[in-house]
C-alpha positions in Angstrom: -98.1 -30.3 -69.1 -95.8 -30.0 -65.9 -93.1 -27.2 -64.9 -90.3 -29.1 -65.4 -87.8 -26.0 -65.1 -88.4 -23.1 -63.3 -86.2 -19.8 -63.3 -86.2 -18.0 -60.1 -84.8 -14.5 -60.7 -83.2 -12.9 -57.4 -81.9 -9.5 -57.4 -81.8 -9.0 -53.5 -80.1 -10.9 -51.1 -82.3 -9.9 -48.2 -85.1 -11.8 -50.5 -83.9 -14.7 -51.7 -84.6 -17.0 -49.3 -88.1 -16.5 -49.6 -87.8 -16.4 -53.4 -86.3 -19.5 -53.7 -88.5 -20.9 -51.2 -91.6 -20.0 -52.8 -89.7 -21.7 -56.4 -88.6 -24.9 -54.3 -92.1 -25.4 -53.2 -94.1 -25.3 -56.6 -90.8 -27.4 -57.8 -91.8 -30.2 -55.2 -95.2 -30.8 -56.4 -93.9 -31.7 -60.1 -90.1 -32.7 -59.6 -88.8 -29.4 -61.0 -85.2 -28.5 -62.1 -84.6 -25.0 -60.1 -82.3 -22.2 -62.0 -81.0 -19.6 -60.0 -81.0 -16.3 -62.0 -78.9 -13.0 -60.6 -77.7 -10.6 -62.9 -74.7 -8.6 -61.5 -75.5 -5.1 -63.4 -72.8 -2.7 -65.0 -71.0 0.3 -62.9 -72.6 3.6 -64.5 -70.0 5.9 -65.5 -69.5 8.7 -62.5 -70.3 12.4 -63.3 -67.4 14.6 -64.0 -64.7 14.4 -61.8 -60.9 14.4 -61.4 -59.4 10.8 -63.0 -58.0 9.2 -59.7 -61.6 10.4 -58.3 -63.8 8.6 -61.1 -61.4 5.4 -61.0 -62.1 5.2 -57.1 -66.0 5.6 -57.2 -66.3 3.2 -60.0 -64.1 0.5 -58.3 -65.5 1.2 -54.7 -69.7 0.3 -56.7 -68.1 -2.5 -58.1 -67.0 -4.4 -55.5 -70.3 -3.5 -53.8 -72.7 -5.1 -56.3 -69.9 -8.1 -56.8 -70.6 -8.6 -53.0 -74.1 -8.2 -53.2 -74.0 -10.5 -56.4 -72.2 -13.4 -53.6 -74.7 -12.5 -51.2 -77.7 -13.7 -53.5 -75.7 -16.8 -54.7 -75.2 -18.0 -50.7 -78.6 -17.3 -50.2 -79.8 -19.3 -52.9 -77.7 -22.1 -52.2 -77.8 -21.7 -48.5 -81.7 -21.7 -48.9 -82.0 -25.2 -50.8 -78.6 -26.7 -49.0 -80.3 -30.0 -47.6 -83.2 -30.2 -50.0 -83.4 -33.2 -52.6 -84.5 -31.0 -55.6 -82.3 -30.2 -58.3 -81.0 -27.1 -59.3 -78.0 -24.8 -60.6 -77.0 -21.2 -60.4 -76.3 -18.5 -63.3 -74.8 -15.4 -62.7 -74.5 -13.0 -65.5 -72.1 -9.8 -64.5 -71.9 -6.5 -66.4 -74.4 -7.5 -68.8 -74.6 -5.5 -72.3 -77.8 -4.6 -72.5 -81.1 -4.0 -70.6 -81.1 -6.1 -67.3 -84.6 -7.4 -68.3 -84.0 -8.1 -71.6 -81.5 -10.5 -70.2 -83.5 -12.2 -67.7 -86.2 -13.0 -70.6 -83.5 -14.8 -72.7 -83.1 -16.8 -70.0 -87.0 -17.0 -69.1 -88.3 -18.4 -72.5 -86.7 -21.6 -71.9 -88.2 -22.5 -68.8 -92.0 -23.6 -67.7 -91.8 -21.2 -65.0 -90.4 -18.5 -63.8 -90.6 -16.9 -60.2 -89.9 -13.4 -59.0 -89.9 -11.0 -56.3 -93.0 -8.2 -55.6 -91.3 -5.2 -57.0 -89.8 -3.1 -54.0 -86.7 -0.7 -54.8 -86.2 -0.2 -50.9 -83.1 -1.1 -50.0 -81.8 -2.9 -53.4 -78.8 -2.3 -54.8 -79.6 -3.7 -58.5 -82.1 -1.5 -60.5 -84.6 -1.6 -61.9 -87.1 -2.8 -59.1 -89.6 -3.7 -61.8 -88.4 -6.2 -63.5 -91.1 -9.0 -62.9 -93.6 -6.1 -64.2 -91.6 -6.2 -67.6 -90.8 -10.0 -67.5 -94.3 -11.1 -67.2 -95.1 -8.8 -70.2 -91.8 -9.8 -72.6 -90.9 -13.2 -71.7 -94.3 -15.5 -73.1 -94.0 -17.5 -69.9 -96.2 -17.5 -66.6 -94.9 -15.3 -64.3 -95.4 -16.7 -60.4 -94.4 -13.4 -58.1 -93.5 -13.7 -54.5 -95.2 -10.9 -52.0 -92.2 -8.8 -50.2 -93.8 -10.1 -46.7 -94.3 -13.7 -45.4 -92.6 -16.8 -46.3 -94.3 -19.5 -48.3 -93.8 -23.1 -47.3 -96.9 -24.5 -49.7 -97.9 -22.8 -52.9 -101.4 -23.9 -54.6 -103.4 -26.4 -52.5 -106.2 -23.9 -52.8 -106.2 -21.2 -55.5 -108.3 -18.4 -56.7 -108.8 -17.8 -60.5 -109.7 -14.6 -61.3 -111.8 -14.9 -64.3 -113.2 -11.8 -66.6 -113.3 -13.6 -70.3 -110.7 -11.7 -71.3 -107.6 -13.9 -73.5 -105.2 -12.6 -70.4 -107.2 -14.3 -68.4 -107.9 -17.4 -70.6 -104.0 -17.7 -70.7 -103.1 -17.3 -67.2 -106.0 -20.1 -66.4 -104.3 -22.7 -69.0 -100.6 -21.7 -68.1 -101.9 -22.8 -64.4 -103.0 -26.1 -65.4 -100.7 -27.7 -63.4 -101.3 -26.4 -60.2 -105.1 -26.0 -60.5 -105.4 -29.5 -61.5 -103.6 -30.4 -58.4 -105.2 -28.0 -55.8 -107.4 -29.4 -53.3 -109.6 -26.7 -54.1 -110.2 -24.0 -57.2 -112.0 -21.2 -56.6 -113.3 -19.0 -60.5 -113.7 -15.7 -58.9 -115.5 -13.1 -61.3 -116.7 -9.7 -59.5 -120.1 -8.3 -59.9 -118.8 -4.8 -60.4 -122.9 -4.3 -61.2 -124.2 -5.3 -57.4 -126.9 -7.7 -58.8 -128.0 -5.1 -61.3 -126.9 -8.0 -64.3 -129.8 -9.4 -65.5 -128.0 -11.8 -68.1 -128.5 -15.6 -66.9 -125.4 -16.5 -67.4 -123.6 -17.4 -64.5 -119.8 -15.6 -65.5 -116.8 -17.9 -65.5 -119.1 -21.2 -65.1 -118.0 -22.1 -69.3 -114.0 -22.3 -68.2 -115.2 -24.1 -64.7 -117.0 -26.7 -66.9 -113.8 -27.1 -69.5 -111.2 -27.1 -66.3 -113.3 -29.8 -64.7 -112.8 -32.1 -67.4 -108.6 -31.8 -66.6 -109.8 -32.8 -63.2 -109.8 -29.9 -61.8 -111.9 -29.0 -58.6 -113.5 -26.2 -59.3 -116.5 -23.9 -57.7 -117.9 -20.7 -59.0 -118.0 -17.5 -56.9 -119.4 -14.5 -58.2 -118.7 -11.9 -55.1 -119.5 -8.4 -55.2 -116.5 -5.9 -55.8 -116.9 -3.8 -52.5 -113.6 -2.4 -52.4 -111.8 0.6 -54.5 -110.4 -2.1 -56.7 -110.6 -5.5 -57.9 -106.8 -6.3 -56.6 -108.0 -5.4 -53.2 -111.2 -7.6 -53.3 -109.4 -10.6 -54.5 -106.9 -10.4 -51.7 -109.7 -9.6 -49.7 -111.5 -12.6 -51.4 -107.9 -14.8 -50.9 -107.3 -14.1 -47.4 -111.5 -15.0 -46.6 -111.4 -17.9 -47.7 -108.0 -19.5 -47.0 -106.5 -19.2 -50.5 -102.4 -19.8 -50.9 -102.8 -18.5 -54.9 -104.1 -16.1 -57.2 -103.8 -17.0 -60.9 -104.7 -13.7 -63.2 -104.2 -12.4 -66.6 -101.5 -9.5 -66.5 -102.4 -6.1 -68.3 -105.4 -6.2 -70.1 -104.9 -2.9 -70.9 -101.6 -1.6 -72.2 -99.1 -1.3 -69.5 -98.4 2.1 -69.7 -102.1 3.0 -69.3 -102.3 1.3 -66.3 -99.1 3.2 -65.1 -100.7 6.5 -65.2 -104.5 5.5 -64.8 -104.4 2.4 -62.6 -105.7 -1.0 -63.1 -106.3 -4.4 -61.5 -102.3 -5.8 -62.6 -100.5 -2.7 -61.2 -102.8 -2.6 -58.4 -101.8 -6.3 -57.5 -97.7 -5.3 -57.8 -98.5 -3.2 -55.0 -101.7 -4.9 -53.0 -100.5 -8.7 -52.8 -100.1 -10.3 -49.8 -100.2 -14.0 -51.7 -98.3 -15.0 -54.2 -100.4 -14.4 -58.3 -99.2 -16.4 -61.3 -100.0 -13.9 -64.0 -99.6 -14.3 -67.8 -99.8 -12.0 -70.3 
């Protein structure tokens, strides 16, 4: 297994570049083919107003988010301009339909697909949660790009954060190719029971064991979980240790529950400061 194709979605100029970067290196490591994915959304229709008025607004939003829609495409190109990897650009304007519905068509069809940390700032496309919905929809590992720092190298030393769970089992197999070609892997479990387990069993030393056999370098760390959440102790964990990658399973629990009660996935949309590969 290899990631062969991987679709970079980019809904923001202003982070393209590092989008793209982040695609182009993981696309190094394994030859990739590089799809660049913007989706130019429809003009709502304006509240009530006088005709001439309506016609005005609409036309004055639509050249904006055509510009923007340019913007992204120079970005892209402007980013990979020099580079010997191959790639192409998609732009899909005034989609019929739900903007992440669309970027999921497109999504199942590659190996990989690469987005931005949600962050509805200063965008001009909505929704600002698409990768959130994409990693849940599309079947496909979902690598996502932190909104600060630029990533040259992606994988030379990952941390796999491993609870049992078929989330995590997935995301641990949908990495494959990158652990097997890290320099180092480390399969992070937390001891939310601070040394109070008295089982033997050393947790995530069984997928260690079976990811060793594809080659993979693996060691077993079982930290305690110090912080408020596990999201925070694996950066935590990630930025002690030198670690370019976090590879987790994505909502355990049902999304929405972890909207309104919290949990380690929507934790991570906000906490990351590396870029996770999550599957769900």
């Amino acid at each position: 297994m290899s990631y062969k194709t991987i679709l970079a979605y980019l809904n923001a100029s202003r982070r393209t570049p590092e989008v793209t970067r982040a695609a182009a290196a993981v696309a190094r490591q394994f030859g990739s083919h590089i799809i660049g994915l913007s989706i130019v959304p429809r003009v709502p229709p304006p509240p009530a107003t006088y005709a001439d008025a309506a016609g005005q607004i609409v036309a004055m939003q639509k050249r904006a988010l055509d510009e923007e829609g340019q913007r992204v495409e120079d970005a892209f190109r402007r980013t990979l301009e020099g580079s010997d990897l191959k790639s192409e650009w998609r732009q899909v304007k005034e989609p019929r339909g739900l903007i992440e519905t669309i970027v999921c068509e497109h999504a199942r069809a590659a190996d990989l697909v690469v987005v931005g940390q949600p962050d509805n700032s200063d965008d001009i496309y909505p929704p600002g949660d698409v990768g959130e919905v994409v990693m849940m929809e599309c079947g496909r590992p979902v690598l996502v790009v932190p909104r600060k720092g630029s990533f040259e190298e992606i994988g030379r030393a990952i941390a796999l954060a491993y609870d049992g769970s078929r989330e995590a089992a997935r995301a641990a197999f949908d990495a494959l190719p990158l652990l097997a070609g890290a320099r180092e892997v480390h399969v992070v479990t937390f001891d939310t029971l601070k040394g109070r387990n008295q089982d033997r069993v050393i947790p995530g030393a069984e997928i260690a064991t079976t990811l060793t056999r594809h080659g993979v370098n693996c060691k077993v760390a079982n930290p305690m979980a110090v912080r408020s959440g596990i999201a925070d102790d694996l950066m935590a964990y990630a930025g002690a240790q030198s670690l370019d990658l976090v590879v987790m399973g994505g909502y355990g629990h049902a999304r929405w529950s972890e909207i309104v009660f919290g949990g380690a996935t929507r934790d991570m949309f906000s906490v990351m400061s590396v870029p996770v590969l999550m599957s769900h």
